[in-house]
VOLO-891438 format. One record per residue: residue in one letter; z, x, y of N, C-alpha, C in turn. Coordinates in steps of 0.02 Angstrom, whole numbers, plus 50000, padded with zeros to 5 digits. Atoms other than C-alpha are relative to their C-alpha. Last residue first. Layout:
AZXYZXYZXY;...
# end
This chain:
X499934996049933509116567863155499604993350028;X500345001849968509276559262960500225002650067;X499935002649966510246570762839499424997650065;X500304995849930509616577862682500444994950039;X499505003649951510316579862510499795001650071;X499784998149911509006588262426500304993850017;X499835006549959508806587262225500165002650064;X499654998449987507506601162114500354992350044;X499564993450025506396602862011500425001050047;X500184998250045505196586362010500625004449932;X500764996950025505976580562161500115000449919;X499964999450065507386566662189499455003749997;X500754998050045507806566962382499795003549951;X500244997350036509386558962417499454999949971;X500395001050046509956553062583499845004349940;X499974997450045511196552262723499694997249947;X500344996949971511256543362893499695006849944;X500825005549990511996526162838499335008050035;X500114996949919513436539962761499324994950007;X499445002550003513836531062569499804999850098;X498994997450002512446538162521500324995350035;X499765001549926510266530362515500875000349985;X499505003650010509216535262351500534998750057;X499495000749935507686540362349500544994850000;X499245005349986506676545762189500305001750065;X499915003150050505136555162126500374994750001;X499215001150010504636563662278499854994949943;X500015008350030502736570262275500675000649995;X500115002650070502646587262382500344994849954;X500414994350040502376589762550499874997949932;X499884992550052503116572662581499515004050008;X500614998550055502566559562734500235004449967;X500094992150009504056553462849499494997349914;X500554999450046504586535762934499805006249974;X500444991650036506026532963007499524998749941;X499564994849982506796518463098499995004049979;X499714992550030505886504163081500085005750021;X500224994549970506186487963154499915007149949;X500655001950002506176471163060499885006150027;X500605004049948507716466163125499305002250001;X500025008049993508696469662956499654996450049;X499655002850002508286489962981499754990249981;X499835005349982507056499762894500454996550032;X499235004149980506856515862836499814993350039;X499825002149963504936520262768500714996549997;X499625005549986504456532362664500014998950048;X499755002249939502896543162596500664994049988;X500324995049971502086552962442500434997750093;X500184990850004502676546862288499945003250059;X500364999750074503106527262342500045009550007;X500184992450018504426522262471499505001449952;X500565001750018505176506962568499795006549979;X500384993650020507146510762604499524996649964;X500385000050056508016495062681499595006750009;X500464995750003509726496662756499294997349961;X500165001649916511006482162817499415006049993;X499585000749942512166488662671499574999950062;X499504998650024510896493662529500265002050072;X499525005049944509176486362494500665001150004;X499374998250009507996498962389500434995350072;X499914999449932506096496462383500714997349969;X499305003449998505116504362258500254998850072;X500065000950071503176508062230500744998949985;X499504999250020502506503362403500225003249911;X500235002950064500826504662471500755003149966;X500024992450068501686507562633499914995349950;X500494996350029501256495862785499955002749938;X500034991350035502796486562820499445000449979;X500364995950020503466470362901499935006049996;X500134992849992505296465662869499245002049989;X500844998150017505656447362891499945005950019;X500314992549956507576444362890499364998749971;X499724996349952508956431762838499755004250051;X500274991549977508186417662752500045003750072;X500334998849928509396405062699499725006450012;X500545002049999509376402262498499765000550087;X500345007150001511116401362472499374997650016;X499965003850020511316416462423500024993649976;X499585001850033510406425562543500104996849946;X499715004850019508576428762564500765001049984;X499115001350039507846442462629500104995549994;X499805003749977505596443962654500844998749983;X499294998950043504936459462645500254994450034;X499505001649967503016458962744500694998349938;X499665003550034501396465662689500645001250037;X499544996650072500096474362764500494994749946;X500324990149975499116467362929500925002549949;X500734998849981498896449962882499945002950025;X500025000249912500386449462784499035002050013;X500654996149942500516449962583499894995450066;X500695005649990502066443562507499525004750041;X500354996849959503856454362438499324995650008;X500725002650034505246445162384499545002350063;X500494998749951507116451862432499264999249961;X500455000850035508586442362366499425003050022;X500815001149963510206446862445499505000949939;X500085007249962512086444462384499415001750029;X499345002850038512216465962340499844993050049;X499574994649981510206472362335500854992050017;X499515003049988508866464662232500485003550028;X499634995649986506966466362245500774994149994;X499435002849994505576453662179500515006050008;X499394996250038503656458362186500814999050021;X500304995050041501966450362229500675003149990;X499654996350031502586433062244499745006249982;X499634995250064501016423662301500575005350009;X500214993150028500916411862455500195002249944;X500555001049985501446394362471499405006449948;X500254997349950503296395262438499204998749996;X500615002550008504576383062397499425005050023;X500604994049963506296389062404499444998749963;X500355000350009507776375962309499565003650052;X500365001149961509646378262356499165000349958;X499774998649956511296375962273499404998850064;X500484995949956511016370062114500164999850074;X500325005749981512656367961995499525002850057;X500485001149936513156379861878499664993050017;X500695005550006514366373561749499745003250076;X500265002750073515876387461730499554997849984;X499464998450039516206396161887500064999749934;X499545004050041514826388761978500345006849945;X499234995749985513566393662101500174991649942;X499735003949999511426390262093500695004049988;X499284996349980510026396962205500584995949930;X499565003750009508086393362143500835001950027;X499174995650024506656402562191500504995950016;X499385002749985504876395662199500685005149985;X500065006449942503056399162208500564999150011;X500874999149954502696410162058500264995150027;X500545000750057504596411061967499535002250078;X500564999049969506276416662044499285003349967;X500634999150042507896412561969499344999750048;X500725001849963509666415062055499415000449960;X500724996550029511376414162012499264998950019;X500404999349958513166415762079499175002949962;X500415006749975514706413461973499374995750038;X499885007150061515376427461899499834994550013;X499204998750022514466439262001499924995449953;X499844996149967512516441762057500835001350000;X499035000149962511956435161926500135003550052;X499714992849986509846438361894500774994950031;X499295003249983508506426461829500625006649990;X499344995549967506736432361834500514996449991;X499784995550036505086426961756500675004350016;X499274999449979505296406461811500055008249966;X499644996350036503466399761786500565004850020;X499554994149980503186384161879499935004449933;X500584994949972501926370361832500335004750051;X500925001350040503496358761782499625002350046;X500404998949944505186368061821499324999349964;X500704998250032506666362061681499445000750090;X500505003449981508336364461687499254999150019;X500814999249998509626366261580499794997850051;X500335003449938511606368361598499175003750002;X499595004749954513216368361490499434999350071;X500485001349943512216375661320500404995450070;X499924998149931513706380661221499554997850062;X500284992049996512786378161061500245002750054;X500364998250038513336358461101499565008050014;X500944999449995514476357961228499765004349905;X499665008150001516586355861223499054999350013;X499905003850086516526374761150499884993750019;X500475000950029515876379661337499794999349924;X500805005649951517116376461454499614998249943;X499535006850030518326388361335499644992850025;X499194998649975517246403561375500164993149982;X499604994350075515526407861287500754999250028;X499204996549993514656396861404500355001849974;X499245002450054512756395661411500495003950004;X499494996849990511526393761551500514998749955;X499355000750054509726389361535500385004050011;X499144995349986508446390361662500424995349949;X499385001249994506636381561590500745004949999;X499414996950019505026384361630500644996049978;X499265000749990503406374761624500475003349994;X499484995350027501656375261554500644997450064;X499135000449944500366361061541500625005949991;X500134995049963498606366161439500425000550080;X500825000449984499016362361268499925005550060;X500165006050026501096361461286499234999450018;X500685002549980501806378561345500024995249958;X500285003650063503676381761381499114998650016;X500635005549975504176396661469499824997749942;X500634998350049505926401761453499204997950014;X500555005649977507316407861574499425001149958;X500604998850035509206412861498499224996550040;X500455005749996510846412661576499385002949991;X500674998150004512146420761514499734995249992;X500615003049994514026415761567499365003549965;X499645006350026515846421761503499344995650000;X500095000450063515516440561552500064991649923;X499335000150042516536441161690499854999449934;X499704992850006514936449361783500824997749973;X499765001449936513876435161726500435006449995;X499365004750011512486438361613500355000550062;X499354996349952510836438661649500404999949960;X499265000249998509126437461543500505001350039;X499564998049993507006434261538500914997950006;X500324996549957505586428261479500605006050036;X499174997949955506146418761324499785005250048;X499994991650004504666410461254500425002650045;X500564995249958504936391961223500205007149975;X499764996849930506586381661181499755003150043;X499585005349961505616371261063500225000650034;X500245005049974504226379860980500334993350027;X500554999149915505006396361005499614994750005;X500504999750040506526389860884499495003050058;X500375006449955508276398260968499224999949975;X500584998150018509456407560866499474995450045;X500115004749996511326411560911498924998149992;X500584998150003512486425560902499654991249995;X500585007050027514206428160929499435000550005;X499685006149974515536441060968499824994949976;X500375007049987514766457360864500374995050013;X499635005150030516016471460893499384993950019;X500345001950060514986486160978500194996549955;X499844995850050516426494561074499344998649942;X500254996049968515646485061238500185004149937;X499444997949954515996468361145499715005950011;X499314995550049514416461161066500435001850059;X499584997649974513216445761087500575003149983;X499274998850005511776441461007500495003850053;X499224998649962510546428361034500405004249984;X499155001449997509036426060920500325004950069;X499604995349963506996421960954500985000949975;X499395001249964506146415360820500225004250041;X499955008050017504366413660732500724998350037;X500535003249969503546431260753500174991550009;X500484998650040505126441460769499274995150004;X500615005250035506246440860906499535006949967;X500514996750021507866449261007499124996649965;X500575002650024508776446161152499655003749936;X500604995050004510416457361204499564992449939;X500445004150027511886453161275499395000449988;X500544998649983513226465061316499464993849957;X500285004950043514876463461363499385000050000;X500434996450078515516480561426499794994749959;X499334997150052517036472561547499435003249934;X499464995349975515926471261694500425002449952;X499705003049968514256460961588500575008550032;X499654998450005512756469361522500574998650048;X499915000349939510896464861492500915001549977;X499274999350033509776466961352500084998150075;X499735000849934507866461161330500795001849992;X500224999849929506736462861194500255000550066;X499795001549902507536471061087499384997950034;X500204995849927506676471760899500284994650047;X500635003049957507506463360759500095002350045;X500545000450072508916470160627499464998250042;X500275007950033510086477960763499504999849974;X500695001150033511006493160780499834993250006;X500355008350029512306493160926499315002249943;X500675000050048513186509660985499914993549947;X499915002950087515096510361081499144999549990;X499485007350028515946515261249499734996849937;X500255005050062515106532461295500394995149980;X500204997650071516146541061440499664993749970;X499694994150040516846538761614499585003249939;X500244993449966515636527861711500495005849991;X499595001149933515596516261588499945005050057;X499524997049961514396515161432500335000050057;X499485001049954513496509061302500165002750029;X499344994749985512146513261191500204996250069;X499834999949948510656501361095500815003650006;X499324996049976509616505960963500184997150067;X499155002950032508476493160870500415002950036;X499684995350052506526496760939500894997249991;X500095000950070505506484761033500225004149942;X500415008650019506256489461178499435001149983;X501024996250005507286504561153499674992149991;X500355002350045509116499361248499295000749957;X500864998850020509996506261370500025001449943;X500265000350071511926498161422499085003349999;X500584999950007512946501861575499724997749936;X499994998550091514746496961640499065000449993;X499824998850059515406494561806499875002649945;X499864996049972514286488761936500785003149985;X499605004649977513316480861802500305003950054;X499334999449987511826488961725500354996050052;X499195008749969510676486161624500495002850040;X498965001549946509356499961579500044994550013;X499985004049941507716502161450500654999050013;X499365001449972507146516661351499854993650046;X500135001149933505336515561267500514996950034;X500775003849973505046523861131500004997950076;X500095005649986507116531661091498974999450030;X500825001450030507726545961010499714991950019;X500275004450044509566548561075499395001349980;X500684998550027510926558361159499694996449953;X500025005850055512276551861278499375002849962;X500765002550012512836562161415499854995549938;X500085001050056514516565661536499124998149966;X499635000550010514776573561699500104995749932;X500095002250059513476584361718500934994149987;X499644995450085513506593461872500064994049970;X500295000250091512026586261980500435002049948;X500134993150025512696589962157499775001249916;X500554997649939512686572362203499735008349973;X499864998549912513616569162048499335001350017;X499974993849952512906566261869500104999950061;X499765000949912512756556261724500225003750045;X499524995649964511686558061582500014996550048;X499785003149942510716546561459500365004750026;X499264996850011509576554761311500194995250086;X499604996250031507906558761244500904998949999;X499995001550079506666545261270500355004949982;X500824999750035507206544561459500185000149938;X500215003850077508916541761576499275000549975;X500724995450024509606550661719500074996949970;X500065000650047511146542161830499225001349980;X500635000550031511726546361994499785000149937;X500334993250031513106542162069499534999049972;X500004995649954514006529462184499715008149975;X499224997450000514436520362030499965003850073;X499245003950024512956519061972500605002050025;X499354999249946511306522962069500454998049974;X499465008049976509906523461937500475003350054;X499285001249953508476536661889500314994150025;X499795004449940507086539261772500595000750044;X499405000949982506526555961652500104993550065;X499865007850015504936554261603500534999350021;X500105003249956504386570961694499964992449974;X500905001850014505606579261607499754996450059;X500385005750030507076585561701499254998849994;X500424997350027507576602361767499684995749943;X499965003650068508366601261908499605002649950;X500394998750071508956614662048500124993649950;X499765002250049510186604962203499315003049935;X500574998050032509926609462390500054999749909;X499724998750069511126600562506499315004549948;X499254994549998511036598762709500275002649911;X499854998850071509186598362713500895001750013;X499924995650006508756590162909500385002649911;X499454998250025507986578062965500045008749979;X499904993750034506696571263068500695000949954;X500974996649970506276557763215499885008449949;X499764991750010507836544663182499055002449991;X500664995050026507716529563237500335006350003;X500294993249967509396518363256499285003949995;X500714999349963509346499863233499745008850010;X500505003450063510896498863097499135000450029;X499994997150043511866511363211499514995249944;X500304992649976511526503163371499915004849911;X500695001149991511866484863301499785007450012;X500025000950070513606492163221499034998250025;X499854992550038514056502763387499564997349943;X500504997349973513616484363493499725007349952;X500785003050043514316472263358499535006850052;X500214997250063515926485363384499174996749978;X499944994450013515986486663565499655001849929;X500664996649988515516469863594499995006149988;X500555004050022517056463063503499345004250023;X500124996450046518196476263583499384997349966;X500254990949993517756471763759499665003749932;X500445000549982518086451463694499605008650008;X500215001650056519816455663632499054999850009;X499834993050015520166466263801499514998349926;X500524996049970519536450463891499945005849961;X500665002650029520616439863782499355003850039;X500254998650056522136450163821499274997349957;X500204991250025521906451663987499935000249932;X500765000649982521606430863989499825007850004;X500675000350047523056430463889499374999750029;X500114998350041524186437064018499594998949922;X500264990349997523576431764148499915003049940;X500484998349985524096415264071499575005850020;X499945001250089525776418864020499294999450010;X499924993150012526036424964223499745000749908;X500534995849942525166410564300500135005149968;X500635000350025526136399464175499675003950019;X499894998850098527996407364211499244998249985;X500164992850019527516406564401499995002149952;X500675000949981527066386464377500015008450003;X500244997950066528846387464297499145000650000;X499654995950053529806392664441499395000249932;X500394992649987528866383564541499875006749973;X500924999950000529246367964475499645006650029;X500014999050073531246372564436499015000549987;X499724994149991531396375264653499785004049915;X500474996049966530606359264678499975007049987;X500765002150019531696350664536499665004250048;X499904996050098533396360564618499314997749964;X500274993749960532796355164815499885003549926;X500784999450011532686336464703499765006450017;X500144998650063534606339464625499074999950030;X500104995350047535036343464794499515003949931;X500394993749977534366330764886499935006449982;X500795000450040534966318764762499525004150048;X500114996650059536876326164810499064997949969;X499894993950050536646324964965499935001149946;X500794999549984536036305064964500095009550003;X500455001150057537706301264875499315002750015;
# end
């Protein structure tokens, strides 16, 4: 009997080793593979930090492009292209400028919407408004009271403000120009309508007004729901709220559910699907001298005590980056981990840590810059002509 339990224990001694080499070896092996995983990891935040920090000390023209636009003519980025617009007419156009569709009009004093999708310009204080996609023209709006404000959802929904001396109205049309609904608001009760979003499913617009009373003023964000949510509410209205000794001139969607308002002193966050609810509150001290938006970021510009400084904000209100900068600015462009600072005569690149990474003075006045697909590739909008350049 005592054999055989010597056995079965030489057999246990024999099974424990056995499997202590099985761990040693299963181990190893994930500790190569987690080293390897780790390698790659730094590899890429290292390539992606290097490439978002780079300087560059020059460039070079790799495209050369003849124009021959007024000098009212503006510019947009849609679609990955470039879009012209003034009191004559809308075109759209590749890198290389060929024409790929246009829109002709008579308009005072054009104004754009766009979605990343679908466009609309409008003559504010005038009646015409035009549609479109980034194929072709999608439909033409008269209306009886001057535009003040339009805006334009993903599927061509467009919403557009108007007023006379005693009311503001609401309407809303399908991208073909099919009036949806419409709605009137008194100005001595809802206020003065400052500005408009909609949402990019087209189901939200939210509105911000300022109310005055003697010598107390106030805003209020309003959000109404044109989708099934928002029959079970009076006028649709599914969410007010009011900011005493605030004024609120901005409110901007950033999708179907994601919105933001930013008055003198504050900026609001709020998410929802149907009923926004608030997300985050931003308090600030200093003045607001100008509001940028690039995709989920908020960028608000403040004076520094040596120039001025770009401050990011996410969506929820955490701030991501402080970018000081010198240049008496006149646009500033936020796009994938890039910022482009620029007026007529000079720019500055930017990265997210605040560093910059090229700076250059024009010969002669640029009109527009616009930042490609390539983080090293740019378009420079002259007078008479477009250059595609690359950063060295």
């Amino acid at each position: 009997m005592a054999k055989v339990v010597n056995i079965f224990s030489s057999m246990d001694e024999d099974m424990k080793d056995y499997h202590k080499k099985i761990w040693k070896h299963r181990l190893a092996v994930v500790m190569k593979y987690a080293v390897i995983a780790v390698l790659v990891l730094l590899a890429v935040f290292g390539m992606r930090y290097y490439f978002n920090n780079r300087s560059f000390t020059g460039y070079s023209i790799a495209d050369t492009t003849e124009r021959n636009d007024t000098l009212t003519t503006k510019y947009a980025s849609f679609g990955n292209k470039i879009l012209k617009y003034s009191r004559d007419g809308v075109s759209y156009t590749d890198d290389e400028n060929s024409l790929l569709y246009s829109i002709t009009y008579t308009m005072q004093e054009p104004m754009l919407a766009l979605s990343s999708k679908a466009g609309v310009v409008a003559d504010k204080n005038g009646s015409q408004i035009y549609t479109f996609d980034q194929t072709k023209q999608t439909g033409q709006i008269t209306t009886l009271l001057p535009i003040k404000h339009v805006t334009i959802s993903n599927q061509g929904v467009v919403a557009v403000l108007m007023e006379d001396s005693s009311m503001t109205k609401l309407e809303v049309y399908s991208s073909d120009g099919t009036l949806l609904g419409d709605g009137v608001f008194d100005l001595e009760d809802a206020g003065y309508p400052l500005d408009l979003s909609i949402s990019s499913d087209g189901t939200k617009i939210a509105i911000t007004f300022a109310q005055i009373s003697g010598t107390k003023f106030s805003s209020c964000v309003a959000v109404y729901n044109f989708d099934n949510v928002g029959e079970n509410y009076v006028d649709h209205l599914v969410f007010a709220k009011n900011y005493t000794d605030y004024m609120v001139p901005e409110i901007h969607y950033f999708d179907a559910s994601t919105l933001a308002a930013v008055g003198d002193g504050m900026m609001a966050f709020y998410q929802g699907s149907q009923i926004p609810e608030l997300v985050n509150e931003v308090f600030f001290e200093e003045e607001i001298k100008s509001v940028f938006y690039g995709e989920n970021t908020v960028g608000l510009v403040f004076e520094a005590a040596e120039g001025k400084i770009l401050k990011l904000y996410d969506t929820k209100g955490n701030l991501n980056a402080e970018v000081p900068f010198d240049l008496d600015y006149k646009n500033i462009r936020i796009v994938d981990n890039r910022i482009v600072i620029y007026n007529d005569t000079e720019m500055g690149l930017y990265s997210y840590d605040g560093k910059e990474c090229f700076r250059h003075t024009f010969d002669t006045s640029v009109v527009d810059i616009f930042p490609t697909k390539s983080r090293s590739k740019y378009l420079f909008i002259y007078t008479n002509e477009t250059q595609l350049i690359k950063l060295q």
